[in-house]
N, C-alpha and C positions, 0 to 999 in steps of 0.2 A: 727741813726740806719743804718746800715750796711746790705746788701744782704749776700747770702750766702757762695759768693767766698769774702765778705769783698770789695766787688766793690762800691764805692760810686760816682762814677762820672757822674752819669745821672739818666735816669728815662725809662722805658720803661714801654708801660700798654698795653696790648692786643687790639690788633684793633675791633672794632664795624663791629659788623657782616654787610656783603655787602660793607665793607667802602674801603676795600685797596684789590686789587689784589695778594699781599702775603699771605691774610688769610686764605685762603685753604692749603697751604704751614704751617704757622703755628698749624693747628688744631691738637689739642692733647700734642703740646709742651707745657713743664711749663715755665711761666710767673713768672718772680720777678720782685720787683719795689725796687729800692734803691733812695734815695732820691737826689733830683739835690740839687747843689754844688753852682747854680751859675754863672754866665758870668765870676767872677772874682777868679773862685776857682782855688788853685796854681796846677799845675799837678808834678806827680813826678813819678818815676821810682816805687815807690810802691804803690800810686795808680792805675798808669797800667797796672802793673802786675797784679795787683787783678783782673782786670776784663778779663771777659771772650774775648772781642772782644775791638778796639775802630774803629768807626764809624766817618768819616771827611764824616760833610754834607756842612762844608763852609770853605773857603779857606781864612785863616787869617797871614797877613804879618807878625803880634805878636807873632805869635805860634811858637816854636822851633818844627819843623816835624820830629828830629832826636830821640827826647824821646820815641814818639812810636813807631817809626820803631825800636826802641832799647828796648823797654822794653815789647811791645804786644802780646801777642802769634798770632794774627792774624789783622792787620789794612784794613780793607773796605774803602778804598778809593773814593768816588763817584764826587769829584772835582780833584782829580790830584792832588790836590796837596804836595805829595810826591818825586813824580816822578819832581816837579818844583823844589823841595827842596834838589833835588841829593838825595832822600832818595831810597832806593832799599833793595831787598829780598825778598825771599820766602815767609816770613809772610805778605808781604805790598798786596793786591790785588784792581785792579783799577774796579772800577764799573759804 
């Protein structure tokens, strides 16, 4: 099963009321859930493209960080690790 943009690379679910500091920020956005993939699911320039965002919550020496800085419309960086990766641009943002 496939999200709306055809993003399969993860999972997001709406945070539980009182639980995360962002969900007043989210209130009223729609939620989709696409289905996780996996620790071992292959990435590729058209799975990333499909998705709306991709999201670095851990910094992994395995991961080519040039795919998404190349193929994302928008990468949230919250470890750096891009910026470790020589990866750079307008779409990369460090968080």
């Amino acid at each position: 099963m496939q999200g709306a943009s055809g993003c399969r690379a993860g999972v997001r679910h709406p945070p539980a009321s009182g639980s995360s500091p962002v969900a007043p920020v989210l209130a009223g956005t729609p939620v989709r859930s696409v289905p996780y993939l996996g620790p071992k699911a292959a990435l590729s320039h058209e799975v990333i493209s499909a998705c709306d965002a991709v999201l670095i919550m851990t910094d992994h020496d395995s991961i080519d960080y040039q795919l998404p800085g190349k193929s994302a419309e928008i990468v949230i960086d919250t470890r750096n690790a891009c910026a470790r990766a020589g990866v750079a641009g307008s779409n990369v943002v460090k968080a």
